[in-house]
N, C-alpha and C positions, 0 to 999 in steps of 0.2 A: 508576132507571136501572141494569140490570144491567151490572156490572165484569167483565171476563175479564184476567188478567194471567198473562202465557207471563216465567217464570222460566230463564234460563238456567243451570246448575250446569254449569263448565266446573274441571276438576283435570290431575293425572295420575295413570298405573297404575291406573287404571278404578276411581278415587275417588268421582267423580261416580256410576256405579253402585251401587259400595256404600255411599253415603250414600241415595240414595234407597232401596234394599233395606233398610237399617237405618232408617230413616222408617216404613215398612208393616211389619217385623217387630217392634217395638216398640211398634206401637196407634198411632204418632202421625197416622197418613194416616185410622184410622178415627173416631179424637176430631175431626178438624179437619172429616171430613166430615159429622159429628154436629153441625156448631157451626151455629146460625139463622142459615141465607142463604146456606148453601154449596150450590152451582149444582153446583161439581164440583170436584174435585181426583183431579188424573190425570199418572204421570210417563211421558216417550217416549223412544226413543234416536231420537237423527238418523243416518238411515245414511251420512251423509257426516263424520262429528266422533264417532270412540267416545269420545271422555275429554269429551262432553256429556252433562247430560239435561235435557229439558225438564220441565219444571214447567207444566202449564194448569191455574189453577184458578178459578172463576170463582163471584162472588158477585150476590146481590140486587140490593146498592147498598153507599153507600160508608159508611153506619152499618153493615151486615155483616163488609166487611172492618175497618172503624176497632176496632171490637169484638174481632175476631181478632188483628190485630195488639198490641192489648193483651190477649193471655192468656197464662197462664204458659207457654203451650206456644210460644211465641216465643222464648222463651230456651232452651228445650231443642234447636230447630230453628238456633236461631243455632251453639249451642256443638257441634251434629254437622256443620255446617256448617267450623265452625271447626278439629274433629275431622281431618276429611276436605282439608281445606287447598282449601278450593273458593274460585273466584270467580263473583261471579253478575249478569249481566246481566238488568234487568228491562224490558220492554214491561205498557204498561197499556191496555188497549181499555175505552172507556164505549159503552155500544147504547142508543140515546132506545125509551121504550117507545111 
């Protein structure tokens, strides 16, 4: 059963932006999409909220994510997270195959 989960990154002073620019200039967006099962991981602005960004990322199943969320790049993502003083809203979608 493929997982899609839209990550909300809400800050201010366009924190939310440079935390996800500091994700992709750092390799962490290219390791996480190298990791088996990753469908996608992609960041968006909402044109209605700049001190948003969307996170979609989407995996196989939920051994793909359970996997991910146990890797060391979990703590790196939490503490730029933390970095950046963000809060983050998460939605989970499951698709029956």
């Amino acid at each position: 059963m493929a997982l899609t989960i839209n990550i909300y990154y809400t800050g201010t002073d366009g924190n939310a932006r440079k935390f996800a620019e500091e994700m992709i200039k750092s390799g962490l967006v290219e390791k996480i999409r190298a990791e088996k099962g990753n469908l996608r991981y992609g960041y968006f602005l909402p044109m209605d909220d700049p001190e948003t960004v969307l996170l979609i990322d989407a995996w196989e199943n939920e051994e793909a994510l359970g996997f991910h969320h146990k890797s060391p790049m979990m703590a790196e993502i939490a503490a730029l997270r933390q970095k950046y003083k963000l809060k983050m809203r998460v939605q989970k979608f499951s698709e029956k195959e």
